[in-house]
C-alpha positions as CSV (number, residue, x, y, z in Angstrom):
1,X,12.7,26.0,92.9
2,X,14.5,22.2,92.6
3,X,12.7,19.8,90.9
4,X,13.9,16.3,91.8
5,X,14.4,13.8,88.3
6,X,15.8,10.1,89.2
7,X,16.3,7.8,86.6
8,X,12.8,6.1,87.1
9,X,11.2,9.3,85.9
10,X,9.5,8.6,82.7
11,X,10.1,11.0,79.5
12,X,6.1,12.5,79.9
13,X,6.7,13.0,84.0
14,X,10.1,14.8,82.7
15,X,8.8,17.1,80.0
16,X,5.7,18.0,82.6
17,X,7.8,19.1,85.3
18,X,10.1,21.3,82.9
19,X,7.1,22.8,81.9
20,X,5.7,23.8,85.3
21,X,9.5,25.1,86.2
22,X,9.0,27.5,83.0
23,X,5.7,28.6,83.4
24,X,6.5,29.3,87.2
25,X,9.3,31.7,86.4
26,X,8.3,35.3,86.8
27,X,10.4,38.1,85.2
28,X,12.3,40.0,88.0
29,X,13.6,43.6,87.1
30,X,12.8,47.4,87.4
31,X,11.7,49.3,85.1
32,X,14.1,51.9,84.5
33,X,12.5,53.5,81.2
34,X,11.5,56.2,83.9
35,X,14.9,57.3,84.3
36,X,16.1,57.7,80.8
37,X,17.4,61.2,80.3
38,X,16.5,62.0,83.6
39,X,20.6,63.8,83.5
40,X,21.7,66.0,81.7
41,X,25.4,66.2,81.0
42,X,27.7,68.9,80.0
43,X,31.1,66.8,79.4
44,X,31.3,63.9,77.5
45,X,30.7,60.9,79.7
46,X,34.0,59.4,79.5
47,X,35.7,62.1,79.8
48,X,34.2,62.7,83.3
49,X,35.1,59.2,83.9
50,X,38.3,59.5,83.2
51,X,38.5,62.5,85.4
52,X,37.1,61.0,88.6
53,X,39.3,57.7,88.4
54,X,42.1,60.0,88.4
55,X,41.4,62.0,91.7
56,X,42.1,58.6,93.1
């Protein structure tokens, strides 16, 4: 969203519009809680890391 401020905007007209801009925002995401120990692991995480950057 662009909100358009010139320098006749008044300080009230200013503030409103911010307002409106922040209230409009929605939080975007995905809720990944559902996938929280969804893998279980037998190595250490790094070390598996460390193993697939070095089949490269």
């Amino acid at each position: 969203m662009t909100i358009i401020i010139n320098k006749n905007t008044s300080k009230k007209e200013f503030e409103k519009k911010l307002k409106s801009l922040q209230s409009s925002k929605t939080e975007k995401g995905i809720d990944l809680s559902k996938h929280v120990g969804v893998i279980k692991l037998d190595k250490d995480p790094l070390q598996i890391q460390k193993e697939m950057r070095g089949e490269w």
